[in-house]
C-alpha positions as CSV (number, residue, x, y, z in Angstrom):
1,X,61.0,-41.8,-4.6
2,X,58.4,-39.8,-6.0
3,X,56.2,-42.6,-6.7
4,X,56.0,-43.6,-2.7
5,X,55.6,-39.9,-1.8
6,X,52.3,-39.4,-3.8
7,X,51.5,-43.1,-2.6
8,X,51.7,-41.5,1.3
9,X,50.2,-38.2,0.2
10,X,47.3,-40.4,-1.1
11,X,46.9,-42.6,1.8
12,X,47.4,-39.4,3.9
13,X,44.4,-37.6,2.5
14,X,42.3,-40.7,3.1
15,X,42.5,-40.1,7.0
16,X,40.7,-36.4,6.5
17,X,37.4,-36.2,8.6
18,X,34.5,-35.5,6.3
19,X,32.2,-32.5,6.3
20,X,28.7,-32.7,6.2
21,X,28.8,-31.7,2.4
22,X,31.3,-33.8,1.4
23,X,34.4,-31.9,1.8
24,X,37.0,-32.1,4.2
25,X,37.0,-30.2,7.2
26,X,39.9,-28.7,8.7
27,X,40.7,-26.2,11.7
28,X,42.2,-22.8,10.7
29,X,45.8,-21.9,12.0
30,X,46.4,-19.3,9.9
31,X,44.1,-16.3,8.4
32,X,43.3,-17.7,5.0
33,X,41.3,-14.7,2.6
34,X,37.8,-15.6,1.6
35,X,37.8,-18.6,3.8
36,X,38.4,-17.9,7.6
37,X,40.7,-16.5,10.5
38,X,42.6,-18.8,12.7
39,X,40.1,-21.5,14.8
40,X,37.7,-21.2,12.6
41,X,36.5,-24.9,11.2
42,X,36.3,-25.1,7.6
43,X,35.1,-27.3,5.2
44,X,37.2,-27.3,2.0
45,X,37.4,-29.5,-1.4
46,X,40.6,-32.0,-1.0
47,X,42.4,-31.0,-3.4
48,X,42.7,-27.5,-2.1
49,X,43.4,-29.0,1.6
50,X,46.1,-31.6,0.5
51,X,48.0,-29.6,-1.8
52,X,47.7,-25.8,-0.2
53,X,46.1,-25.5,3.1
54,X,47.7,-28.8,4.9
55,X,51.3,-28.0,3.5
56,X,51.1,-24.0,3.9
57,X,50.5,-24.7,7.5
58,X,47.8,-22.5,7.2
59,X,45.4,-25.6,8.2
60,X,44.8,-28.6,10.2
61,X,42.8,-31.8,10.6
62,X,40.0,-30.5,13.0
63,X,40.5,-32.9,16.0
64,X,39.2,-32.4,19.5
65,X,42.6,-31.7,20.6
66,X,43.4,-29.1,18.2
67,X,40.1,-27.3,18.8
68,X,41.1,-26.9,22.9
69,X,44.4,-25.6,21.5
70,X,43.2,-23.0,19.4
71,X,40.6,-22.5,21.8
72,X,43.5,-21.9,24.7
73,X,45.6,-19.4,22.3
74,X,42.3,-17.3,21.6
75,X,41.4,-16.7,25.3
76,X,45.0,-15.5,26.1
77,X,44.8,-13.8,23.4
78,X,41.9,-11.4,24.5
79,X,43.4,-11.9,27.5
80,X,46.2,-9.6,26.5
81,X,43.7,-7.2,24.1
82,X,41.9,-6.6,27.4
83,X,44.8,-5.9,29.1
84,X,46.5,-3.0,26.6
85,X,42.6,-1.7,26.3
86,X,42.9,-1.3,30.3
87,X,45.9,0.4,29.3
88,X,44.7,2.7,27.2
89,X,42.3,3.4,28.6
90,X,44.0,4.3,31.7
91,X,46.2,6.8,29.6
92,X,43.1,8.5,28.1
93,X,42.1,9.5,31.8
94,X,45.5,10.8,32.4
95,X,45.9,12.3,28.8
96,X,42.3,14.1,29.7
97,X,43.2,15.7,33.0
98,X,46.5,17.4,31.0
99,X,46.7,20.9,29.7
100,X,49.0,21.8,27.2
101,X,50.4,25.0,26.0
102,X,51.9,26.1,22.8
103,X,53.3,29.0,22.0
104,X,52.8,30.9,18.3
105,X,53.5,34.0,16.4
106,X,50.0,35.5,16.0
107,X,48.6,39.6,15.7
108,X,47.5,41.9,17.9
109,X,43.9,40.6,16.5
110,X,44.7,36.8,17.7
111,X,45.1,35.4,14.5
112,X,48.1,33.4,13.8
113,X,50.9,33.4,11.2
114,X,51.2,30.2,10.7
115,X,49.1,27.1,12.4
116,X,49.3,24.7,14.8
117,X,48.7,21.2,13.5
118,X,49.3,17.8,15.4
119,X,52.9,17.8,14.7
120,X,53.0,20.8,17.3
121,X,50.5,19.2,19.8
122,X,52.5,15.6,19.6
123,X,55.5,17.2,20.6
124,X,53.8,19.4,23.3
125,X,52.5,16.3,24.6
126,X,56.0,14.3,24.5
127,X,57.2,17.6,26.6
128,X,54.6,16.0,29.5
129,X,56.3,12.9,29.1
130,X,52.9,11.4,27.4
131,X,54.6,9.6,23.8
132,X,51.6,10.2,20.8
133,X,52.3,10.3,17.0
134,X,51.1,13.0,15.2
135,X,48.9,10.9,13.4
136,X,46.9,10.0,16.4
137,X,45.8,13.8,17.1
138,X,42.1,14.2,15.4
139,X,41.5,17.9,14.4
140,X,38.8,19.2,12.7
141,X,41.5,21.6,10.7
142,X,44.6,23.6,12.1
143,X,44.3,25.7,14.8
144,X,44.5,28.9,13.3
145,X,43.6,31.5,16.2
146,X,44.9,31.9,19.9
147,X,42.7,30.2,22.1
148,X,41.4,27.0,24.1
149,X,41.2,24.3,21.8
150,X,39.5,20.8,22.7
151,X,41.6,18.3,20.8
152,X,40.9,14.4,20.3
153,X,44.0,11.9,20.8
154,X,42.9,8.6,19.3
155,X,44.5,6.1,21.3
156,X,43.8,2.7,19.8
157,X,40.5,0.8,19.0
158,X,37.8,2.8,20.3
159,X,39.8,4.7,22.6
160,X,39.8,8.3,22.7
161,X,40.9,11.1,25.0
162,X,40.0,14.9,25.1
163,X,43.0,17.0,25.5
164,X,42.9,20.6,25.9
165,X,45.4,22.8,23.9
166,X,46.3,26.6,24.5
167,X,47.9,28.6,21.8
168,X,49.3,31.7,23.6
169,X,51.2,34.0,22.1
170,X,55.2,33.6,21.5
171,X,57.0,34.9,24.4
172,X,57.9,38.3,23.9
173,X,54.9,39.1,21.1
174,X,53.0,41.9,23.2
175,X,56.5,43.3,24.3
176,X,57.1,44.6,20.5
177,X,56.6,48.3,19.9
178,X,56.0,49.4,16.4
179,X,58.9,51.0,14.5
């Protein structure tokens, strides 16, 4: 049984199209490191295409056909990316005509006790029914002072929206009389 599978494998691997330098050439399906991302054509030493590439399913024989498929997958493919980038950058308009506010314990000078980070914006912003991660607030360093604050909210790819922040003092703050 093993005899007439390498027999097939053999006869298999006689069928490969040749590259111009000798190798064979195959059409990516898979992102392979160091060698390509899918649709790319590739030309390859047999041995690595028969016994890794071919059975991985990471590759295949470069035919018309199969180029027109990748081909198809790619442009629906951007055809998504450019729709979510639309997307994005639709929120980034609405994102930039918001105002938040956020309230913090701070002195009579303005300067607060604590700090307000993007953890504090994030949620702010999930308040106005806009859902960011903290993770995707850009600030030069915590907001440390009461104030108007010009925030960057990365959205995605090179997608970003201005946001401006208020830190007001806690409700109640300039109510306090000394003891």
């Amino acid at each position: 049984m093993a005899a007439s599978q390498q027999k097939r494998r053999k006869h298999a691997s006689r069928g490969l199209p040749r590259g111009p330098h000798g190798g064979v050439q195959l059409l990516l399906v898979g992102t392979v490191e160091h060698l390509g991302k899918p649709g790319d054509v590739v030309e390859v030493k047999r041995g690595y295409a028969v016994n890794y590439l071919l059975p991985q399913g990471l590759a295949t024989v470069a035919t018309d056909h199969h180029r027109r498929m990748v081909e198809k997958h790619k442009n629906k493919l951007l055809e998504l990316e450019r729709a979510k980038l639309a997307n994005l950058r639709q929120l980034a308009e609405n994102i930039s005509q918001v105002s938040i506010s956020i309230e913090a314990n701070a002195n009579e000078e303005g300067h607060l006790y604590g700090s307000v980070g993007p953890v504090e914006i994030s949620k702010a912003l999930r308040r106005e029914s806009v859902d960011i991660v903290p993770d995707q607030v850009r600030l030069q360093g915590p907001l440390k002072e009461l104030g108007l604050y010009t925030v960057q909210i990365h959205l995605g790819g090179e997608v970003f929206a201005d946001l401006k922040v208020w830190v007001v003092p806690a409700a109640g703050e300039g109510d306090k009389a000394p003891r």
